[in-house]
C-alpha positions as CSV (number, residue, x, y, z in Angstrom):
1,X,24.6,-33.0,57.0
2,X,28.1,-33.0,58.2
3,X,29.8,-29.8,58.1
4,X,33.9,-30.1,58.5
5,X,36.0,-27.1,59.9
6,X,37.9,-25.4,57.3
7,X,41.6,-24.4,58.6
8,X,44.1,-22.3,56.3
9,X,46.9,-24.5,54.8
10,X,44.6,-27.1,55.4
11,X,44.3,-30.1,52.1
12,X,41.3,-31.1,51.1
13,X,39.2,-34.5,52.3
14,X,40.2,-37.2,49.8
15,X,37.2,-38.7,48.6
16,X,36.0,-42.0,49.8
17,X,36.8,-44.1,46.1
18,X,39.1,-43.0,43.4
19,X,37.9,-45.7,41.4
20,X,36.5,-45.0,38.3
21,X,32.8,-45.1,37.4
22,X,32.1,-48.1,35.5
23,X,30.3,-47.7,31.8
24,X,26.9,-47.8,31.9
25,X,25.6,-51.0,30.5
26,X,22.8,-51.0,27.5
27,X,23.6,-47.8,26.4
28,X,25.5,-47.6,23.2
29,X,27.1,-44.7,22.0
30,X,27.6,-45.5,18.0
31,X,27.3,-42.6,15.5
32,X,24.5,-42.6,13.0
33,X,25.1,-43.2,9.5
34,X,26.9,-40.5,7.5
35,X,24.2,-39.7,5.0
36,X,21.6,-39.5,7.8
37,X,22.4,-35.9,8.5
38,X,22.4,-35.2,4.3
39,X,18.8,-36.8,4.4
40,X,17.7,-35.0,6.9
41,X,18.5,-31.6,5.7
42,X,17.5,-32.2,2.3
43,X,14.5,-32.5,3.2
44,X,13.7,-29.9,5.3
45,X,15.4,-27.4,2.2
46,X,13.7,-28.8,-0.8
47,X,10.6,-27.6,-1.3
48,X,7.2,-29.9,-0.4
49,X,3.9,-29.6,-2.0
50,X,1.5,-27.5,-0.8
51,X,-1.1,-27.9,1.9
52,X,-4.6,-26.8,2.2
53,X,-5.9,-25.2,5.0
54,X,-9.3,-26.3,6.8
55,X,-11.0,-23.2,5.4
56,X,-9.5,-23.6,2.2
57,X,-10.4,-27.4,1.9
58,X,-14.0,-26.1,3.0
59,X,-13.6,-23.9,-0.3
60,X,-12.7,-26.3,-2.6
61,X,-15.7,-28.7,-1.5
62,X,-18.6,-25.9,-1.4
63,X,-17.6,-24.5,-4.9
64,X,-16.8,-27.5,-6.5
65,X,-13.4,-27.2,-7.4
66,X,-11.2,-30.1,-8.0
67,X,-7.4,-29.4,-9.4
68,X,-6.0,-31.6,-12.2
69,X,-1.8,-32.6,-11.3
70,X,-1.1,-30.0,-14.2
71,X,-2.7,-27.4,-12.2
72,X,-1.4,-28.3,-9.0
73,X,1.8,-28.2,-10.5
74,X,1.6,-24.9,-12.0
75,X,0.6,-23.4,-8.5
76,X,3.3,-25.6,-7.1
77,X,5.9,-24.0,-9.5
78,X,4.5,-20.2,-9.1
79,X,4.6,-20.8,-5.1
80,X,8.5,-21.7,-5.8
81,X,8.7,-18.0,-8.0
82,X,7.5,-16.1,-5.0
83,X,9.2,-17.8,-2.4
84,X,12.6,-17.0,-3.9
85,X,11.1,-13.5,-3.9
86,X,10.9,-13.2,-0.5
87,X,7.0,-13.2,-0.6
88,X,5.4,-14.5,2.9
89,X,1.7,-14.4,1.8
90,X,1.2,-14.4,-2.0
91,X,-2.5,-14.3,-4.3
92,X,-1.9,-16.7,-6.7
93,X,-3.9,-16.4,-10.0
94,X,-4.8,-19.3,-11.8
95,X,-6.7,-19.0,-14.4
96,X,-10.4,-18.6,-13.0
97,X,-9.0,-19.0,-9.4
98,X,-7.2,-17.0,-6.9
99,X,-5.5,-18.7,-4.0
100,X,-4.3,-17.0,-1.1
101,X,-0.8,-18.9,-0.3
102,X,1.6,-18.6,3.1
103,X,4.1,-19.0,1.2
104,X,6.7,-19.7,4.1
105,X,4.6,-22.9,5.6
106,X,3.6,-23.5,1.6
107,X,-0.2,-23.5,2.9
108,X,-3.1,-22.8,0.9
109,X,-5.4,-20.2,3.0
110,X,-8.4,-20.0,1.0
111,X,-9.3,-20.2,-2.7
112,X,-12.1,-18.4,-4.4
113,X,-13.3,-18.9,-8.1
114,X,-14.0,-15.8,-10.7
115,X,-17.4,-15.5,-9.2
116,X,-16.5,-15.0,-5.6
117,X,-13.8,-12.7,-6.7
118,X,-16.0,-10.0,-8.5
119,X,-16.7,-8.5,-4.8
120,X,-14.2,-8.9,-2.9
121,X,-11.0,-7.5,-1.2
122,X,-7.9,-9.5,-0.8
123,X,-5.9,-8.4,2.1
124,X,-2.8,-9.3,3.8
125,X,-1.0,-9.7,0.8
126,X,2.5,-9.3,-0.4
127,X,2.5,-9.8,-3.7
128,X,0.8,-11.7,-6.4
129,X,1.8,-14.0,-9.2
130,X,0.2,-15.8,-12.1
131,X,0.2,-19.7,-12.4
């Protein structure tokens, strides 16, 4: 390390090259297409289709319950009624079933049919809808 006295009135050292840096070759610097960015945040806003949990794909397999598109879609479309509520963790009733929805994250947290329902407790709710 070289230290160098520092005097008032004194100028600076002038640096050894005042050449300037060359460009870095390989690297190109083009901007991405315009509608990239329009892509990209549509869709992150527009609403996806829902997700089932572990447990709630566990559900679904034990009890024997299998959705038709129609049904998916009316769960789809009651998720989207909440959400624009505000709701963060909504019951949905569907005709003999209750899902249990985050409705942020659009994930299905369990699903029970009218028989499981008779003794139970659903908790951790916000609100509740009807598909």
């Amino acid at each position: 390390m070289v230290t160098l006295p520092i005097y008032p009135g004194t100028r600076p050292p002038v640096p050894i090259s005042t050449q300037p840096v060359p460009a870095v070759k390989g690297v190109r610097r083009d901007s991405p297409a315009p509608d990239v960015f329009q892509r990209e945040l549509d869709s992150r806003l527009q609403p996806k289709g829902l997700t089932f949990s572990r447990h709630a794909q566990k559900r679904l397999e034990m009890r024997g319950i299998v959705f038709t598109p129609q049904g998916l879609e009316r769960i789809e479309q009651a998720v989207d009624r909440v959400q624009d509520k505000g709701s963060r963790n909504a019951l949905v009733l569907a005709g003999e079933l209750a899902l249990v929805v985050s409705i942020p994250n659009r994930t299905v947290v369990t699903v029970m049919s009218r028989e499981n329902m008779e003794e139970s407790v659903v908790t951790n709710i916000d609100s509740a809808v009807f598909a």
